[in-house]
C-alpha positions as CSV (number, residue, x, y, z in Angstrom):
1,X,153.0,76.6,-48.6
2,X,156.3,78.6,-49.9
3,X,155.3,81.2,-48.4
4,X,154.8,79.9,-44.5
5,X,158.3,78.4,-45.2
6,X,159.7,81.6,-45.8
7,X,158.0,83.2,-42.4
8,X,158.9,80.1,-40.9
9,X,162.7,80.9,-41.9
10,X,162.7,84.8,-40.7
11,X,161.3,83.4,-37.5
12,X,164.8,81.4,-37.1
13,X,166.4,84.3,-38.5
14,X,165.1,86.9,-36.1
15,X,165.3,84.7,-32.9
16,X,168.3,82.8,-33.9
17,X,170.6,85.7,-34.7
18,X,169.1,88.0,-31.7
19,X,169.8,85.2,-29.5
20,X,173.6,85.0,-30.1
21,X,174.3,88.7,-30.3
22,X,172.4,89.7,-26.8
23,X,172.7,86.1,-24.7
24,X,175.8,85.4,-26.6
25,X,178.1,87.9,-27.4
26,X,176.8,90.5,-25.4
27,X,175.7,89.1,-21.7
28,X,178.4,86.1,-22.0
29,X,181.3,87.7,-23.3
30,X,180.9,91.5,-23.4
31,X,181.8,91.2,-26.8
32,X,179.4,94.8,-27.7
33,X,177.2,96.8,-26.2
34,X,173.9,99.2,-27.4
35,X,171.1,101.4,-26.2
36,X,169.0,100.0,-23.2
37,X,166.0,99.5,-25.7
38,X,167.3,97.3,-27.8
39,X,169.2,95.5,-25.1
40,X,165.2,94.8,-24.1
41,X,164.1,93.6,-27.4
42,X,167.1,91.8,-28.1
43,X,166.8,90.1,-24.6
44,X,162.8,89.4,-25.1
45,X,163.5,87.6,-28.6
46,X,166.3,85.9,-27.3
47,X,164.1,84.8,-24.7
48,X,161.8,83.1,-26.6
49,X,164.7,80.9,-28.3
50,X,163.7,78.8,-24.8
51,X,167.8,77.9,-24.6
52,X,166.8,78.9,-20.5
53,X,166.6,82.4,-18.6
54,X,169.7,84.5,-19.7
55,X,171.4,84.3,-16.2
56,X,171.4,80.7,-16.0
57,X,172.3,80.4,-19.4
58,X,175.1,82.7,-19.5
59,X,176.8,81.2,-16.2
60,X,176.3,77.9,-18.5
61,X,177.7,79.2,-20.9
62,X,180.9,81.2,-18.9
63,X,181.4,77.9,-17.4
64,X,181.9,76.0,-21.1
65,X,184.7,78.2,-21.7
66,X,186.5,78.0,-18.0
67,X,186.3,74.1,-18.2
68,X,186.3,73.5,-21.9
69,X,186.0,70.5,-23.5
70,X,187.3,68.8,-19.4
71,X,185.2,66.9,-17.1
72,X,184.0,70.1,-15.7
73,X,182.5,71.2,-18.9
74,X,178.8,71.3,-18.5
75,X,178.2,70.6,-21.7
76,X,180.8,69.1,-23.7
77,X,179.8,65.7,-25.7
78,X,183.0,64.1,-24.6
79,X,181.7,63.8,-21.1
80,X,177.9,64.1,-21.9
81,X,174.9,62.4,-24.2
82,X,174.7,64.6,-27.4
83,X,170.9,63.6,-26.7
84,X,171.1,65.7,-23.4
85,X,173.2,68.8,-24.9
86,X,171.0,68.9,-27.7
87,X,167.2,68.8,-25.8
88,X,168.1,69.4,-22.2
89,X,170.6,72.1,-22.5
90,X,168.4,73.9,-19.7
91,X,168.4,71.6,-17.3
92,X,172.4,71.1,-17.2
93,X,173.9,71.4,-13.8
94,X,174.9,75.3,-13.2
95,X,177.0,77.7,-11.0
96,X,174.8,80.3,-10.6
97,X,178.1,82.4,-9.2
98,X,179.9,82.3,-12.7
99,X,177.2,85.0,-13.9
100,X,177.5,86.8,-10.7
101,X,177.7,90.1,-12.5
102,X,174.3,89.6,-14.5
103,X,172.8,89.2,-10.6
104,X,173.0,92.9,-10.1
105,X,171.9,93.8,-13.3
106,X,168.0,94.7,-13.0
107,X,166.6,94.0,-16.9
108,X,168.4,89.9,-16.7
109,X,166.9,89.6,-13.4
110,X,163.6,90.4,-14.3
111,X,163.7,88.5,-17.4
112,X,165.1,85.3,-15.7
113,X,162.8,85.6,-12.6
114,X,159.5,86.1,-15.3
115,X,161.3,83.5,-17.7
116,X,157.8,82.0,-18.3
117,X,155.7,84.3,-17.9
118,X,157.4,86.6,-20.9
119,X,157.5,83.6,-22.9
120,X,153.7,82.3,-22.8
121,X,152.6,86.2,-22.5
122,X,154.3,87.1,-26.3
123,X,152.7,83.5,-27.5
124,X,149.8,84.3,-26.5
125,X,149.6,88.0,-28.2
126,X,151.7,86.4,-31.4
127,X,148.9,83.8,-31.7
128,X,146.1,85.9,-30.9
129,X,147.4,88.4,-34.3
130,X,148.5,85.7,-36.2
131,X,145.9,82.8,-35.8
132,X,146.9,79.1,-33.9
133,X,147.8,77.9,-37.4
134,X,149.9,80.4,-38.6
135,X,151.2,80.8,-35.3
136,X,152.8,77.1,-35.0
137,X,153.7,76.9,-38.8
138,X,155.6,80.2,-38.2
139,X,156.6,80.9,-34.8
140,X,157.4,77.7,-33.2
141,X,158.4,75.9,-35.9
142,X,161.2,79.0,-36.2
143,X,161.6,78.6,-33.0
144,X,162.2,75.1,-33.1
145,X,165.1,75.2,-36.0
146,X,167.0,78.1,-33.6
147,X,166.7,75.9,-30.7
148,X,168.2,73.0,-32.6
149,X,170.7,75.3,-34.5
150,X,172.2,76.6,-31.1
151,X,172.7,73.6,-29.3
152,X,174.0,71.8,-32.2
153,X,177.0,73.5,-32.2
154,X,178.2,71.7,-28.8
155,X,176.9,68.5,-30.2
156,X,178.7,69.2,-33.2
157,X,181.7,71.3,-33.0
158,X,183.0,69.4,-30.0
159,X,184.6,66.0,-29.6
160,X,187.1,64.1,-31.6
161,X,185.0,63.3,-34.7
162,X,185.1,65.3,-37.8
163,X,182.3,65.9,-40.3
164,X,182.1,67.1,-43.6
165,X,183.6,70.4,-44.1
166,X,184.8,70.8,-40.4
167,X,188.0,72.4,-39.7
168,X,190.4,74.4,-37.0
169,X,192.0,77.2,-37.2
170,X,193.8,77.5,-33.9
171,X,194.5,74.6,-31.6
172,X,193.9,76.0,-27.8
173,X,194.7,73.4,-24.6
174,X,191.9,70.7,-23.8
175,X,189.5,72.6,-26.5
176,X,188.5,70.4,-28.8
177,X,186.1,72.8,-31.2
178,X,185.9,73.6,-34.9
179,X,184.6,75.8,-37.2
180,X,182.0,74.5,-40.0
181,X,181.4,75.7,-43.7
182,X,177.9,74.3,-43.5
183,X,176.6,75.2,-40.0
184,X,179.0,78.7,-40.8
185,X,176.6,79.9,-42.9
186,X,173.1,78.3,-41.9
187,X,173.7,78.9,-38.7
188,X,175.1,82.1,-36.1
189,X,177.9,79.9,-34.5
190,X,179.7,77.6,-37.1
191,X,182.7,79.8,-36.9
192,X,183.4,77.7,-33.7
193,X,187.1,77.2,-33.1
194,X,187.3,80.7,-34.2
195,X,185.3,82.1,-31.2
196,X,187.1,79.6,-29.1
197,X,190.3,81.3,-29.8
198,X,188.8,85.0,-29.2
199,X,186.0,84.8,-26.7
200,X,185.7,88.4,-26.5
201,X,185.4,89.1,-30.4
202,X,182.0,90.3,-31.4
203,X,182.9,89.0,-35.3
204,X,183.9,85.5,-36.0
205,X,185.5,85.4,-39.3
206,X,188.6,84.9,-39.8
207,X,189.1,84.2,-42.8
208,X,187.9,86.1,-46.1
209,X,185.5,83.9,-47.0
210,X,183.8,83.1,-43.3
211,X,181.5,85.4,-43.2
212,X,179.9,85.9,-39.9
213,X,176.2,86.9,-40.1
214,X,176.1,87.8,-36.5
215,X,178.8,89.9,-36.6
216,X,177.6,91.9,-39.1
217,X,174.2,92.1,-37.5
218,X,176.3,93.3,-34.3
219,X,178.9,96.1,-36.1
220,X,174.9,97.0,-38.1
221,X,172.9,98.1,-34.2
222,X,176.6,99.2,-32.6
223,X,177.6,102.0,-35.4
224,X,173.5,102.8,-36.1
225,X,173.5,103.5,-32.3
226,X,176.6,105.3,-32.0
227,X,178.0,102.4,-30.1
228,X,180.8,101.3,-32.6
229,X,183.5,102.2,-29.9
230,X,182.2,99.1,-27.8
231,X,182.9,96.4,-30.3
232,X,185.4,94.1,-29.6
């Protein structure tokens, strides 16, 4: 129905935009920073995006931006299947020691070592409230689209091919990424070439008219929190 379309849609929303301000811009690139609570929620809902436990993910990650777009790039479509990006991200060759930092830090050890368990635990209570039907409609199929929207912006936004409405700002070495008017606004990362240029910036836009969901969502918790002066 409509309506379990429209659930289906906050679902991505809520796990899709959670998942690039905490794993993202905050544990990857120290882009913001908030209260300890809602570092917790923001790291459970990223959590159940299933991109991988934060630590691996972010030494992933840190990696993609040290070797970008080379042969060292653990995930860059000119060296790897989009197939494998895409569906395997989490099972991409990793560096554990390039989110060495994240290792000393209690809360991302605990929900990397219980990865699994904090996943099938939340199912389990989001199915029991919300019924097994509701619960794949909504849920998982939210979940699917925010897996598929984050992963598709390596597939995507990398590599020499150009698609509709794809673009760069700022040309930077071996990097090879672009921003994207469509995936811009559908999705929390289509400002790509952007964040290429500026890591460390917690809002992507450039431009007047690329408006960065995320990075409102982020400048939204930081100033609510009193945490305004960490942003980036």
């Amino acid at each position: 129905s409509g309506s379990t379309i429209l659930w289906m849609l906050l679902a991505y929303l809520i796990i899709g935009i959670n998942e690039q301000a905490f794993f993202h811009r905050m544990y990857t690139h120290r882009s913001w920073d908030c209260p300890e609570v809602f570092k917790t929620i923001g790291l459970l809902i990223s959590t159940l995006s299933l991109l991988g436990p934060v630590i691996y993910w972010v030494a992933l990650h840190r990696a993609h931006h040290r070797y970008n777009d080379t042969s060292k790039d653990p995930h860059s479509p000119l060296y790897m299947s989009n197939f494998k990006i895409q569906f395997l991200s989490s099972s991409l060759k990793i560096d554990i020691r390039n989110a060495a930092d994240l290792m000393k830090n209690r809360k991302c050890i605990f929900f990397t070592v219980y990865y699994f368990e904090i996943i099938f635990f939340t199912w389990a209570i989001l199915m029991f409230l919300m019924g097994p039907l509701n619960f794949f409609m909504i849920v998982m199929g939210g979940t699917g689209l925010a897996l598929i929207a984050a992963n598709s912006i390596n597939t995507w936004h990398h590599g020499q091919r150009y698609y509709f409405g794809q673009y760069q700002n700022n040309k930077i070495g071996t990097d090879t990424s672009k921003n994207d008017i469509i995936t811009g606004y559908l999705t929390f990362d289509g400002w790509h070439n952007n964040h290429h240029s500026e890591p460390r910036g917690y809002y992507y836009g450039k431009k007047f008219w690329e408006i960065d969901l995320c990075g409102i969502y982020i400048w939204f918790l930081a100033t609510v929190t009193g945490y305004n002066k960490s942003l980036k």
